[in-house]
ZAMARGU-4260 file (C-alpha; in steps of 0.2 Angstrom, whole numbers, plus 5000, padded with zeros to 4 digits):
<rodrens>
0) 4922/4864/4774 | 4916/4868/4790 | 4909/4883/4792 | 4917/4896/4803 | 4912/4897/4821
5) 4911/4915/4831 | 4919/4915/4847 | 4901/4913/4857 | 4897/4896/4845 | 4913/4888/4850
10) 4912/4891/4869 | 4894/4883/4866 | 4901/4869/4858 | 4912/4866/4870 | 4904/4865/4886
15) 4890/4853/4875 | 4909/4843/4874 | 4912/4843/4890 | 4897/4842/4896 | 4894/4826/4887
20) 4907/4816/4893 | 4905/4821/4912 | 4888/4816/4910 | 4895/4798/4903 | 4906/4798/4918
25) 4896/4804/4930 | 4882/4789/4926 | 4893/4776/4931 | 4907/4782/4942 | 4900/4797/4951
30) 4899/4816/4950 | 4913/4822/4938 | 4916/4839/4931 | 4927/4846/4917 | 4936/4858/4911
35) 4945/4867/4895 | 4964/4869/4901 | 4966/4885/4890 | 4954/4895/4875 | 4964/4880/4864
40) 4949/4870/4854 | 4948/4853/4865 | 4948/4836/4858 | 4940/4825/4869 | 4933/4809/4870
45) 4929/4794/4882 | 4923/4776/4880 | 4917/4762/4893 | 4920/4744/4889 | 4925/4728/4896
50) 4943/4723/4892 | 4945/4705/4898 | 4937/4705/4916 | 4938/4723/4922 | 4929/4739/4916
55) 4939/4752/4908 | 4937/4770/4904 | 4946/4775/4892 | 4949/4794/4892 | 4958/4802/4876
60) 4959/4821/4868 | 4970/4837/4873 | 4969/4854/4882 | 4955/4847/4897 | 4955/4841/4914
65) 4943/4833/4923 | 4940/4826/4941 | 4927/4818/4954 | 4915/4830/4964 | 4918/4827/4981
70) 4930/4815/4987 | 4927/4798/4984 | 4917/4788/4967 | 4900/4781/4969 | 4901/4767/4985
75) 4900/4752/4970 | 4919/4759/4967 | 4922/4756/4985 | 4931/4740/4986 | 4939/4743/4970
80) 4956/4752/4965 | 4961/4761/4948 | 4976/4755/4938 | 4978/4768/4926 | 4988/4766/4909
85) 4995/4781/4897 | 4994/4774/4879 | 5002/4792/4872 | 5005/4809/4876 | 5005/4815/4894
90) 4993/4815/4909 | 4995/4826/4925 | 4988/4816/4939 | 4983/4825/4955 | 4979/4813/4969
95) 4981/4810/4987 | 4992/4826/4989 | 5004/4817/4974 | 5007/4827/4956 | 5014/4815/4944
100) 5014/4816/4927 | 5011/4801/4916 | 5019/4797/4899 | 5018/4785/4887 | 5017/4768/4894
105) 5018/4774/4913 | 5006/4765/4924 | 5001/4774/4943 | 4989/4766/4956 | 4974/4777/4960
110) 4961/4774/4973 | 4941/4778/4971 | 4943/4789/4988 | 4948/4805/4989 | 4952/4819/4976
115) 4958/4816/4961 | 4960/4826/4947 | 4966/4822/4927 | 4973/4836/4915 | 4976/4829/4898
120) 4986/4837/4888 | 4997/4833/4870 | 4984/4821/4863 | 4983/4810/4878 | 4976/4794/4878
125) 4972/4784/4896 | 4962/4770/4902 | 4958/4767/4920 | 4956/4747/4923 | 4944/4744/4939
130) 4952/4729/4950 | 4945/4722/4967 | 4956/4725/4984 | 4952/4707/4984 | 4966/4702/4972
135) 4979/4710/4982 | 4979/4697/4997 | 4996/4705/5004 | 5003/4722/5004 | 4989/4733/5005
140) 4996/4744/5017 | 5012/4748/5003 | 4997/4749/4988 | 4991/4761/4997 | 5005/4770/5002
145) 5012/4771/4983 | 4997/4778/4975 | 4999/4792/4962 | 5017/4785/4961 | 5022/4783/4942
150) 5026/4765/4938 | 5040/4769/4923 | 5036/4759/4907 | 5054/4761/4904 | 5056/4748/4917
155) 5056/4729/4915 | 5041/4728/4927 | 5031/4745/4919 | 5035/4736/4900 | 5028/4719/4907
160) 5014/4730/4917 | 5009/4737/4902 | 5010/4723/4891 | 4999/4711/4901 | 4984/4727/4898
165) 4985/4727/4883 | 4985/4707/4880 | 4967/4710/4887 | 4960/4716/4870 | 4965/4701/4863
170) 4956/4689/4871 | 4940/4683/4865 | 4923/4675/4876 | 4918/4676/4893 | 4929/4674/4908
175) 4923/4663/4923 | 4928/4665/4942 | 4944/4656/4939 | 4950/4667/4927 | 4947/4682/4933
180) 4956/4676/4950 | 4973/4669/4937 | 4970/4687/4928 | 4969/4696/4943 | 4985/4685/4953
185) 4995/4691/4938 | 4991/4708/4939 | 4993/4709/4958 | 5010/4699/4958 | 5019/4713/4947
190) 5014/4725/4957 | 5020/4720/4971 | 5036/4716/4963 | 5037/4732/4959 | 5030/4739/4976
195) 5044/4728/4983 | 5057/4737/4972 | 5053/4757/4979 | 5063/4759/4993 | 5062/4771/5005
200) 5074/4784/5007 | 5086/4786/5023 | 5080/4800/5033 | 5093/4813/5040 | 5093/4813/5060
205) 5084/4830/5060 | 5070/4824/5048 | 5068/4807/5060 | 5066/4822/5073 | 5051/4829/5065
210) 5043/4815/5060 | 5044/4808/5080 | 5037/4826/5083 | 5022/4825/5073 | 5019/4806/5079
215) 5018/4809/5096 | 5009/4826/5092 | 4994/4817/5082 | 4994/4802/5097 | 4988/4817/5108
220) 4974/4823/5097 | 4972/4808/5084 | 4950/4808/5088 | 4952/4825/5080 | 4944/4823/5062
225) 4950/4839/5056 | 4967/4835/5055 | 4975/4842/5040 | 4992/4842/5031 | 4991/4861/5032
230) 4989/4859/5051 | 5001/4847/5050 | 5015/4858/5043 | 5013/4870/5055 | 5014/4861/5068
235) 5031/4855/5062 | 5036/4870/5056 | 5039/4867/5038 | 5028/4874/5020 | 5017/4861/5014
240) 5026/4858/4999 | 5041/4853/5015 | 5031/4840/5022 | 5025/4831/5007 | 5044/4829/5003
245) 5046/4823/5018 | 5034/4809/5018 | 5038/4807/4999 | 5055/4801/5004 | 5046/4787/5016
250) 5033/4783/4999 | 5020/4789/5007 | 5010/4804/5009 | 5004/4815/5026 | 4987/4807/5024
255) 4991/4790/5021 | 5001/4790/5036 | 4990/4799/5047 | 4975/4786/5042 | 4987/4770/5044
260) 4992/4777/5061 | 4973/4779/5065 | 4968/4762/5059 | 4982/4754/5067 | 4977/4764/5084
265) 4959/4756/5081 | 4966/4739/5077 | 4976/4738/5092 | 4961/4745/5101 | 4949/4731/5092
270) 4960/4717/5099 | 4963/4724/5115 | 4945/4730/5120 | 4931/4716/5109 | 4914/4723/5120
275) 4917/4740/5115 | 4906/4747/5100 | 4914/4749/5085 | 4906/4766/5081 | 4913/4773/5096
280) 4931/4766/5094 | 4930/4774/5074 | 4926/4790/5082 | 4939/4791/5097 | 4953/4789/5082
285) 4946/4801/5072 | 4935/4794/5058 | 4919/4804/5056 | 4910/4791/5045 | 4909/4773/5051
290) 4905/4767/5034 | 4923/4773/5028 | 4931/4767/5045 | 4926/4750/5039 | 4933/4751/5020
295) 4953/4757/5024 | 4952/4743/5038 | 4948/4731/5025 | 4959/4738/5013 | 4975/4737/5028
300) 4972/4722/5035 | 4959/4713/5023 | 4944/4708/5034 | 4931/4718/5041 | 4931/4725/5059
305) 4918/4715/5066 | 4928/4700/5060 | 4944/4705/5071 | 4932/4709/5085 | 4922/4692/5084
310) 4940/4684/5083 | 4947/4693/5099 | 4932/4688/5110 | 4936/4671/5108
</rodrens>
């Protein structure tokens, strides 16, 4: 029998639990932190391995929640994004402005920028697959725009999804170039079958209205890097729970459609304008950081953009 812990010797214990596994996490994906959901005893636990040709991390317990420090993994997670699995129980997902909550066999997209926070609850069980932007060769633009949207594994493409993951435990020896590009293709193709299945709600006339408000409003200050959704909202006169229903109805989120509008802006600009510096076209649409400029243009339109520059001058 155990012996019986006081109330100091189990918070003790707990934040050695926790403190653990965010230092697990932490040494390969970048600052994390975690925390006990309620005075509950956790369960918690977390496993890295190589499951066919991706790494996984495997996150499992009850009554926790962790989530990156800062808003983006360590730059090695850059190119990558998270395909992220629920085994059992339920996870609540916070990401990119989304909520969803995951259940048993649910898939959801996640990216390695910005914040995102897990809260694991009824002996949950996860595992985050790490897949190169490089195997989606078309649709980056909609994978982007459908992240931290639950993939139903009640669905023909979620049971398939989930299926093909869990076929990778399966399979023994190494994998070469070729098979991780087959392994990959598969992957990539359901999800854009599936990407190609959420359509986007009709808009009414007065939410058209708004939206056209709020483009022609961030055209007008769009080098502004402090645009927010909160600022957003206000300036079209809705609560910010309002707008993120709004742009939930398009499959996308404020964020996501203020950087696509930006990067398009800079694309446009790119093509238009090659003997301009590339820093200064990044910071007249509002990116801060060149380094990230460059990363969501390779994500949207899959080359770098020095490559679209080099193009355009000829």
């Amino acid at each position: 029998m155990f012996p019986r812990r006081t109330n100091g010797q189990k918070h003790s214990s707990e934040s050695a639990i926790l403190e653990g596994f965010c230092t697990e996490l932490s040494s390969r994906y970048g600052r994390h932190e975690a925390l006990p959901l309620d005075r509950n005893t956790i369960n918690i636990g977390l496993k890295i391995q190589q499951r066919g040709p991706f790494e996984v991390a495997t996150a499992f317990g009850n009554g926790f929640q962790f989530g990156r420090v800062g808003d983006e993994l360590s730059e090695r997670w850059h190119d990558h994004f998270f395909l992220v699995q629920q085994h059992t129980g339920q996870t609540r997902v916070n990401h990119q402005g989304r909520s969803t909550v995951l259940q048993k066999a649910d898939c959801a997209i996640l990216d390695s920028l910005g914040t995102c926070n897990f809260q694991i609850n009824e002996g949950g069980f996860i595992s985050c697959f790490a897949i190169p932007w490089d195997a989606m060769v078309s649709r980056r633009g909609a994978l982007t725009a459908a992240f931290n949207v639950a993939i139903s594994g009640d669905r023909v493409i979620g049971r398939t999804l989930t299926t093909m993951l869990r076929s990778l435990d399966a399979v023994e020896g190494e994998y070469d170039i070729q098979d991780v590009a087959m392994v990959s293709g598969i992957i990539a193709s359901l999800l854009e079958r599936w990407l190609g299945t959420q359509v986007p709600a009709m808009l009414s006339h007065t939410e058209q209205s708004v939206i056209n408000r709020l483009q022609l409003w961030v055209q007008e200050h769009i080098d502004d890097p402090e645009i927010s959704p909160d600022l957003m909202a206000a300036i079209a006169s809705l609560s910010r729970r309002q707008l993120y229903r709004l742009f939930g109805k398009q499959g996308t989120t404020p964020i996501a459609w203020l950087w696509r509008m930006r990067l398009h802006k800079a694309h446009e600009e790119i093509r238009r304008r090659p003997q301009r510096k590339l820093t200064e076209i990044a910071y007249g649409y509002g990116f801060s950081d060149t380094s990230h400029f460059s990363k969501l243009y390779r994500r949207e339109f899959g080359v770098m953009p020095s490559f679209t520059r080099k193009i355009s001058r000829q």
